[in-house]
C-alpha positions as CSV (number, residue, x, y, z in Angstrom):
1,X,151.3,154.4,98.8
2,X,152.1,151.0,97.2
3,X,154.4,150.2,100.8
4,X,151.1,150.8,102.7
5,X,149.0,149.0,100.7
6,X,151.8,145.8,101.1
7,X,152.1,146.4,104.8
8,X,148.0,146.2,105.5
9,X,147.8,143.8,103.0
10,X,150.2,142.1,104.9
11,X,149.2,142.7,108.6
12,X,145.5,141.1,107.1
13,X,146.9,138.1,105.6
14,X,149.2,137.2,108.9
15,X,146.0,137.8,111.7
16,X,144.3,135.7,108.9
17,X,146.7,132.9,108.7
18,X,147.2,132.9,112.4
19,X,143.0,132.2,112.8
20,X,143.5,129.7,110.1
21,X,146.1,127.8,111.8
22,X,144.3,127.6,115.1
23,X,146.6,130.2,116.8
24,X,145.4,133.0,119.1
25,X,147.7,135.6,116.4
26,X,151.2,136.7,117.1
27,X,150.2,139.8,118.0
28,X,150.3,143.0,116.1
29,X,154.0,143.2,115.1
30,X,153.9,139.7,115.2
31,X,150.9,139.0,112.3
32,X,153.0,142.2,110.7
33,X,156.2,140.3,110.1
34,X,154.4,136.6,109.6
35,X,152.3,138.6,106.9
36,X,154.7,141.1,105.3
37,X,157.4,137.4,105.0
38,X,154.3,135.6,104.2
39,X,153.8,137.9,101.1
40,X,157.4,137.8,99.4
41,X,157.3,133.9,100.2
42,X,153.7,133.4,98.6
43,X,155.1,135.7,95.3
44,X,158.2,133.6,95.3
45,X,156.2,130.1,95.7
46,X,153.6,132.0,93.2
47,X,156.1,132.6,90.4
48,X,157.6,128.9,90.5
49,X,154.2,127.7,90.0
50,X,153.7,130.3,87.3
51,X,150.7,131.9,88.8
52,X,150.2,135.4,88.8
53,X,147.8,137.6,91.5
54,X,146.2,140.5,89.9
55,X,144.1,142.8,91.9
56,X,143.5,143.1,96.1
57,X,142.1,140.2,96.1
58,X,145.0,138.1,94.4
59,X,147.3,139.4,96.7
60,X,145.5,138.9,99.8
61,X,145.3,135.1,98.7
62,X,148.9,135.1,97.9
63,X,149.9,136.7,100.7
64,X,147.6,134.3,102.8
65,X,149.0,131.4,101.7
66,X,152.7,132.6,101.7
67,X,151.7,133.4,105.4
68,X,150.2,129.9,106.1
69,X,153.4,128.1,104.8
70,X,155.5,130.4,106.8
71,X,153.5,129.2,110.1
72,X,153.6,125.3,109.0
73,X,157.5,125.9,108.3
74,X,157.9,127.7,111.8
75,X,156.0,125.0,113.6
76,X,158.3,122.7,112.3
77,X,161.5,124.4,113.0
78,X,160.0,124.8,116.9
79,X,159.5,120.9,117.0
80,X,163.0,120.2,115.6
C-alpha cells in the first residue's frame, strides 16, 4: 500500500511541477517518472538540509519540490 501511495503521490507532484514550470506535462508516464525521481531527489535534498516531511502533505511538498529541481536540472542538460 505504502508503493501506491509513493507512486500517486508521485504522479501528483510531477503534473504539479510540470503546471508550475509552465509546461503543458510530460504526459502520464511522463509526470510518473518526473514525480516518482522528483520524490527520492526532494528526500535526498530534504535530509541534507535536515528537514523532515511528516504526513501527506509533507510529502507532496517534498515531492513537489524534488520534481521542480528535476525539471530545472533537465532544462539545463537540454540547453547544454
Amino acid at each position: 500500500m505504502a508503493l501506491l501511495w509513493f507512486l500517486l503521490i508521485g504522479l501528483f507532484a510531477g503534473w504539479l511541477a510540470g503546471m508550475i514550470m509552465k509546461g503543458g506535462g510530460y504526459g502520464l508516464l511522463g509526470d510518473l517518472i518526473i514525480g516518482v525521481i522528483g520524490a527520492l531527489l526532494g528526500g535526498f535534498l530534504f535530509g541534507l538540509l535536515g528537514i523532515a516531511a511528516y504526513g501527506l502533505l509533507g510529502r507532496l511538498v517534498m515531492a513537489l519540490v524534488g520534481a521542480i529541481v528535476l525539471i530545472v536540472l533537465l532544462r539545463v542538460l537540454k540547453r547544454a
